[in-house]
N, CA, C and O of each residue as an XYZ file, in Angstrom:
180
protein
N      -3.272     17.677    -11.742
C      -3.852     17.330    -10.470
C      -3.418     18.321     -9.391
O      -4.129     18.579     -8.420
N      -2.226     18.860     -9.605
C      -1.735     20.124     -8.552
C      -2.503     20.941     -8.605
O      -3.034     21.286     -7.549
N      -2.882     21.593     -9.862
C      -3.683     22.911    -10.043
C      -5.363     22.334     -9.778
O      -6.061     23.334     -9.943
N      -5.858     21.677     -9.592
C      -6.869     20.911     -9.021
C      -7.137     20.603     -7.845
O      -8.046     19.860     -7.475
N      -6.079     21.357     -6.967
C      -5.919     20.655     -5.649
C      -6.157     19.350     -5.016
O      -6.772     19.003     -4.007
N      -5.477     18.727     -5.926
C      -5.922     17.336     -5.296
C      -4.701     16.375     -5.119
O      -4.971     15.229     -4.763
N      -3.299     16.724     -5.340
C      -2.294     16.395     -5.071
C      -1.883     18.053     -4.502
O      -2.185     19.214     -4.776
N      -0.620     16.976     -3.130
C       0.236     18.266     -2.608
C       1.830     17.703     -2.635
O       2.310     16.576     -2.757
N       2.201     18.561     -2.525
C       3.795     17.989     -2.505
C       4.307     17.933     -0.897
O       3.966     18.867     -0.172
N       5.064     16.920     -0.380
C       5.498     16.528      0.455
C       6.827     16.219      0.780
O       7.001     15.309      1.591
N       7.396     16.556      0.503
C       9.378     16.467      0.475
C       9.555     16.161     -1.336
O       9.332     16.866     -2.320
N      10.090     14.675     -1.146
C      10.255     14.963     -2.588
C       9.338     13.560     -3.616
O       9.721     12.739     -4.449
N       8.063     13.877     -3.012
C       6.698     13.065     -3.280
C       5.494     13.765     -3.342
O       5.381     14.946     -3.012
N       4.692     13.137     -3.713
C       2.927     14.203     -4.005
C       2.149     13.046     -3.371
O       2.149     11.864     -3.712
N       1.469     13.657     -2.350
C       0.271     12.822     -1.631
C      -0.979     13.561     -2.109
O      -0.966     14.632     -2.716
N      -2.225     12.750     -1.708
C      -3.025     13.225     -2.082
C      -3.828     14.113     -1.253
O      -3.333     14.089     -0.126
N      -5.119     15.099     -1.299
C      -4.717     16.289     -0.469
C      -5.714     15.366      0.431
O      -5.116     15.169      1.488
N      -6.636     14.896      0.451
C      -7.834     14.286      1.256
C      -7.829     13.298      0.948
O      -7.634     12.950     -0.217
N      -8.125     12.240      2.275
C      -8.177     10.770      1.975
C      -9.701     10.574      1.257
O      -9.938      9.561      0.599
N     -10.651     11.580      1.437
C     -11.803     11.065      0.526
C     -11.230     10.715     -1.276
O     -11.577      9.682     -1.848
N     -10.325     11.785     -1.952
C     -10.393     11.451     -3.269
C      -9.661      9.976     -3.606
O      -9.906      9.305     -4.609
N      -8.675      9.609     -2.506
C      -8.064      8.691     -2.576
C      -8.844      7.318     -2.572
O      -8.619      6.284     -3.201
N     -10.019      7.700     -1.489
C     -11.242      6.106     -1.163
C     -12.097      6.139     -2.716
O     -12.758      5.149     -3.028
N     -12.025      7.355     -3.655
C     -12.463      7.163     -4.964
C     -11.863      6.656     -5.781
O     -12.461      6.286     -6.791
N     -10.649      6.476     -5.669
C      -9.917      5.215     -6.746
C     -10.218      3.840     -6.509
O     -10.287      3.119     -7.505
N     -10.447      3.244     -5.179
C     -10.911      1.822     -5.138
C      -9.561      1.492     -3.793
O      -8.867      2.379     -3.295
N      -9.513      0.520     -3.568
C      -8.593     -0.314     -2.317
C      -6.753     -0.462     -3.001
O      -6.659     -0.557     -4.224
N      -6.001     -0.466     -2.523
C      -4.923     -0.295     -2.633
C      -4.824     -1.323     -4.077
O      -4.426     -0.980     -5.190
N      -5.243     -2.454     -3.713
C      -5.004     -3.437     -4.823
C      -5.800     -3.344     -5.829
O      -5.306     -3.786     -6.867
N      -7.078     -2.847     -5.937
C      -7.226     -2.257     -6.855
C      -6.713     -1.094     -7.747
O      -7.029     -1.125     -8.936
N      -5.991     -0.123     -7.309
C      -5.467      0.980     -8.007
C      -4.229      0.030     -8.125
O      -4.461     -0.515     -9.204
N      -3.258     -0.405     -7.745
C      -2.257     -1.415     -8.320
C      -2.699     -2.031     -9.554
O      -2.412     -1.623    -10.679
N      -3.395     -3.011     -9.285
C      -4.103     -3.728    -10.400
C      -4.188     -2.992    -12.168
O      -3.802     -3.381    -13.271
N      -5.173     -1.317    -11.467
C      -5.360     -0.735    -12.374
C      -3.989     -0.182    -13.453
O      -4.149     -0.208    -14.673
N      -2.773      0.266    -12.880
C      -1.912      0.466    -12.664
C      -1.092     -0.170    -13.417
O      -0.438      0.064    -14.433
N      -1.320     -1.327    -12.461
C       0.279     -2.898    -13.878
C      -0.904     -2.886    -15.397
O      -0.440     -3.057    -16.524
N      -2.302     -2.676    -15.180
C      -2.896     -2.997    -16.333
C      -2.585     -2.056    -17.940
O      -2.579     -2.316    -19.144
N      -2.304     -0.590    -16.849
C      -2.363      0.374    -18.034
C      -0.811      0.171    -18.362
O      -0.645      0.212    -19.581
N      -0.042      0.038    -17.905
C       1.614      0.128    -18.108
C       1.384     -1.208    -18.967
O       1.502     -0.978    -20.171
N       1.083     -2.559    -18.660
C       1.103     -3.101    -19.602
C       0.166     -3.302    -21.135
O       0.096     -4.279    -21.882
N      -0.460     -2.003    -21.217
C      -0.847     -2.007    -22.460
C      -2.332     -2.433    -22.556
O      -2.700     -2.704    -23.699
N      -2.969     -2.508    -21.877
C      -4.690     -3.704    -22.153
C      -4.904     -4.100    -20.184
O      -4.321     -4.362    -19.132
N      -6.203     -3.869    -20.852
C      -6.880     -4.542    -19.653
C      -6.761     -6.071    -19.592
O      -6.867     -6.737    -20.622
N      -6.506     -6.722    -18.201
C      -6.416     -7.951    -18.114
C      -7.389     -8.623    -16.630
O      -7.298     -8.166    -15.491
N      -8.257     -9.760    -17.045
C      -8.838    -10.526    -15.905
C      -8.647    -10.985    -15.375
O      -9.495    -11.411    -14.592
C-alpha cells in the first residue's frame, strides 16, 4: 500500500494518503466489523 501511494507514514503510524480511499472502505464500524471478522477466521452476521 506504500508503494501505491495510498498509505503515508506519520511518526510512528501509517495514515491514509486521501480521505477519499478511506470513504471506500465503508464507516468506521464497518471496517471494524470487517476487521474482528477476518482475525476471527469467517465471516459473521
Amino acid at each position: 500500500m506504500w508503494d501505491l501511494n495510498i498509505l503515508s507514514a506519520t511518526g510512528d503510524y501509517y495514515v491514509f494518503s486521501t480521505e477519499s480511499f478511506r470513504e471506500l472502505l465503508g464507516s468506521r464500524e464497518q471496517v471494524e466489523q470487517a476487521m474482528t471478522n477476518y482475525i476471527d477466521g469467517g465471516e459473521k452476521n
